[in-house]
C-alpha positions as CSV (number, residue, x, y, z in Angstrom):
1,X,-16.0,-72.0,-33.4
2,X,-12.8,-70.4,-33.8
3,X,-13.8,-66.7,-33.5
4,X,-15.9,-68.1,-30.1
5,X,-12.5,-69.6,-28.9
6,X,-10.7,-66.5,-29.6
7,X,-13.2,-63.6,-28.7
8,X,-13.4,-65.6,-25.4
9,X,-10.0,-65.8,-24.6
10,X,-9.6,-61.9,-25.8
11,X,-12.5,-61.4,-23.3
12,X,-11.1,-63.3,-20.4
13,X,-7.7,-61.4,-20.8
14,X,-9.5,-58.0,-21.2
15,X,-11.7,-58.4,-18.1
16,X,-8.7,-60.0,-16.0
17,X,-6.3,-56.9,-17.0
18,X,-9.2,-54.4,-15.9
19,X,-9.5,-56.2,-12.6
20,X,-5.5,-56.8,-11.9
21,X,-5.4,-52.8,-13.1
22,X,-8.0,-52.0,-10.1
23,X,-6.1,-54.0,-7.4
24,X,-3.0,-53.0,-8.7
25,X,-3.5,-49.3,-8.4
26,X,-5.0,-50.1,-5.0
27,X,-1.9,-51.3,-4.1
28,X,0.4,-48.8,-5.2
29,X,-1.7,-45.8,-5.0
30,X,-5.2,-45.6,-3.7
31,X,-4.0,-47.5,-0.4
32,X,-0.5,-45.6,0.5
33,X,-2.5,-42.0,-0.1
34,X,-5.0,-43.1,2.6
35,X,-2.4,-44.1,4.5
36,X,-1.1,-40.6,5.0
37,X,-4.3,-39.7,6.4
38,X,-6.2,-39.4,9.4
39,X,-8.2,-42.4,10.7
40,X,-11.9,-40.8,10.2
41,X,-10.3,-40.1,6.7
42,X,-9.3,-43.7,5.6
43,X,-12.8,-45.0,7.1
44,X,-14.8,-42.7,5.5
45,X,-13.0,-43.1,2.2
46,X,-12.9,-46.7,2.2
47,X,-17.0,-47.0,3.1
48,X,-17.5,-44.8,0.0
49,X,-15.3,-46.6,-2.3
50,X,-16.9,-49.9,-1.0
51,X,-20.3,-48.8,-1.9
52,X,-19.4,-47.2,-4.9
53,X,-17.8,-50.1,-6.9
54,X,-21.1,-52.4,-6.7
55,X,-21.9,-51.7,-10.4
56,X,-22.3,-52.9,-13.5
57,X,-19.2,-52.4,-14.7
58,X,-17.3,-54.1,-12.0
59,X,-19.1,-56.9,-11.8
60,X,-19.0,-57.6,-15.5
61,X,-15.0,-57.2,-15.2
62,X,-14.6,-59.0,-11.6
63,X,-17.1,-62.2,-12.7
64,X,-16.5,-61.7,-16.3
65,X,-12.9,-62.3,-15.9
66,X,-13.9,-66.1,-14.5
67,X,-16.6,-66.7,-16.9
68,X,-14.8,-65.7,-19.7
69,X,-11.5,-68.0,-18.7
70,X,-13.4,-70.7,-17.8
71,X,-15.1,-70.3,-21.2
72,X,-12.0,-70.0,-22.9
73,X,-10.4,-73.5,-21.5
74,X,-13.3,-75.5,-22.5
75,X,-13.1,-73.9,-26.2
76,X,-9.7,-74.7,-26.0
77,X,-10.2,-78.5,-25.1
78,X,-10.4,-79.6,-28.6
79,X,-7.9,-81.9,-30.8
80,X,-5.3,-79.0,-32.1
81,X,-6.6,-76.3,-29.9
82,X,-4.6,-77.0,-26.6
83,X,-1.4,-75.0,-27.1
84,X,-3.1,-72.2,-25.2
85,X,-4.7,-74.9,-22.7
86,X,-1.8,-74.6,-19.8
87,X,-1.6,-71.1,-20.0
88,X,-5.7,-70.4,-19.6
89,X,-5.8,-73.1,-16.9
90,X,-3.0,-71.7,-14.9
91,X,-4.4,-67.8,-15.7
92,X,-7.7,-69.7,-14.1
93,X,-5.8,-70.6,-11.1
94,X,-4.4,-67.7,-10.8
95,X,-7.8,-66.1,-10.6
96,X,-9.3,-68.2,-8.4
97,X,-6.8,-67.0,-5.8
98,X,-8.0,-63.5,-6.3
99,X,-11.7,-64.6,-5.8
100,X,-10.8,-66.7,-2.6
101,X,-9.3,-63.4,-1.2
102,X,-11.6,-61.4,-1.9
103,X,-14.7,-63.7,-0.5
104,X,-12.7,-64.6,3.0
105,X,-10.5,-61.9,3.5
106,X,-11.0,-58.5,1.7
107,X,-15.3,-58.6,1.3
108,X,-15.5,-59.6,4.9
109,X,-13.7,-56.6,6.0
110,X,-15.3,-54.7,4.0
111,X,-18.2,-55.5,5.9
112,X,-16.9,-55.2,9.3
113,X,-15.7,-51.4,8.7
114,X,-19.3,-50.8,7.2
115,X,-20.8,-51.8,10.5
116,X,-18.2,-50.3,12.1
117,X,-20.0,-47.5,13.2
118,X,-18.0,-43.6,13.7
119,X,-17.3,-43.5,17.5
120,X,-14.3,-45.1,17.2
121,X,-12.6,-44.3,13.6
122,X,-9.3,-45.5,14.7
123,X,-10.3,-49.2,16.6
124,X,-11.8,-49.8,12.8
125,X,-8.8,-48.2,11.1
126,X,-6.8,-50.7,12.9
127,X,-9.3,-53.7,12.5
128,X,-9.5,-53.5,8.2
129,X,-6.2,-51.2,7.1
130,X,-3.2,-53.6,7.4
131,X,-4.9,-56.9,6.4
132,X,-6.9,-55.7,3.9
133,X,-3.5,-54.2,2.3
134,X,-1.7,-57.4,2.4
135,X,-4.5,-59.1,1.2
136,X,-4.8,-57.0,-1.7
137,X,-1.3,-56.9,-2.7
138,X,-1.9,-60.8,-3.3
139,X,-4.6,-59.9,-4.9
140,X,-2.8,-57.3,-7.0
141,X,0.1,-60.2,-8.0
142,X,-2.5,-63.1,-8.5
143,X,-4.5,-61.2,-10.5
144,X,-1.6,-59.5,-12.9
145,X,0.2,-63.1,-12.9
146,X,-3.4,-64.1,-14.5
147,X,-3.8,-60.9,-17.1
148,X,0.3,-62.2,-18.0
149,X,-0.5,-65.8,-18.4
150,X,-3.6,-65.0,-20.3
151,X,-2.0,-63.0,-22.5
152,X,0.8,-65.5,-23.1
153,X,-2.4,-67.9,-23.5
154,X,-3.6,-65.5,-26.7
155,X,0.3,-65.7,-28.4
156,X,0.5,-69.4,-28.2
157,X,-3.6,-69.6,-29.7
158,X,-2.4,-67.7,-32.4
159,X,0.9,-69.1,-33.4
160,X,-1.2,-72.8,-33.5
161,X,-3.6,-71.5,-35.5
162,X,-1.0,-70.8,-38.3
């Protein structure tokens, strides 16, 4: 039981770091360089990007992250296990912003520029670009606070366990 507890929580603070590393770089790099471009530019970009990261290996980071947390908090329920409990649950919280984000806010426009259609590049530039960014940014800051407090989580399992 104890390597399940502890490859769990190593899992749920690898997959959370991979996904707050995505958002994160969205924020401070892959958004700002399209923003310095022209409209049919960011559109385009975006469209392919969108398409292009339903895979395999984001979906085992983006859902593994939750899985793996959740995973970790109920392995860490027991009697003399629970120094790491606040820490996973508030990582989980965390998280759970980044996944309400991303299902009302970021995902849904997402959508809308896909069906967007090319007539009019900028009315769907201006439609998507500045809420998607903001919501992403809290995205970005959920997410990292969760890789942090799940990280945290992994120092306080391992000072109980000696």
């Amino acid at each position: 039981m104890g390597f399940l507890r502890t490859a769990s929580l190593f899992a749920a603070t690898l997959t959370t770091g991979l996904t707050a590393g995505l958002f994160t770089a969205f924020a401070y790099a892959v958004m700002p360089g399209l923003a310095r471009t022209d409209d049919r530019t960011l559109v385009l970009a975006m469209r392919r990007i969108n398409e292009s990261i339903l895979n395999g290996w984001f979906a085992f980071c983006f859902g593994g992250a939750l899985v793996f947390t959740l995973l970790a908090a109920g392995l860490h329920l027991g009697d003399g296990q629970r120094a790491a409990l606040p820490w996973i649950v508030a990582g989980l919280v965390s998280y759970l912003v980044v996944l309400g984000l991303t299902a009302v806010v970021n995902v849904p426009l997402n959508n809308a520029l896909a069906r967007a259609g090319d007539a009019d590049p900028a009315a769907a530039r201006a439609g998507f670009e500045r809420r998607w960014v903001r919501a992403n940014v809290v995205r970005a800051v959920a997410s990292t606070a969760a890789f942090g407090l799940l990280a945290w989580a992994f120092v306080e399992a391992g000072r109980q366990s000696h």
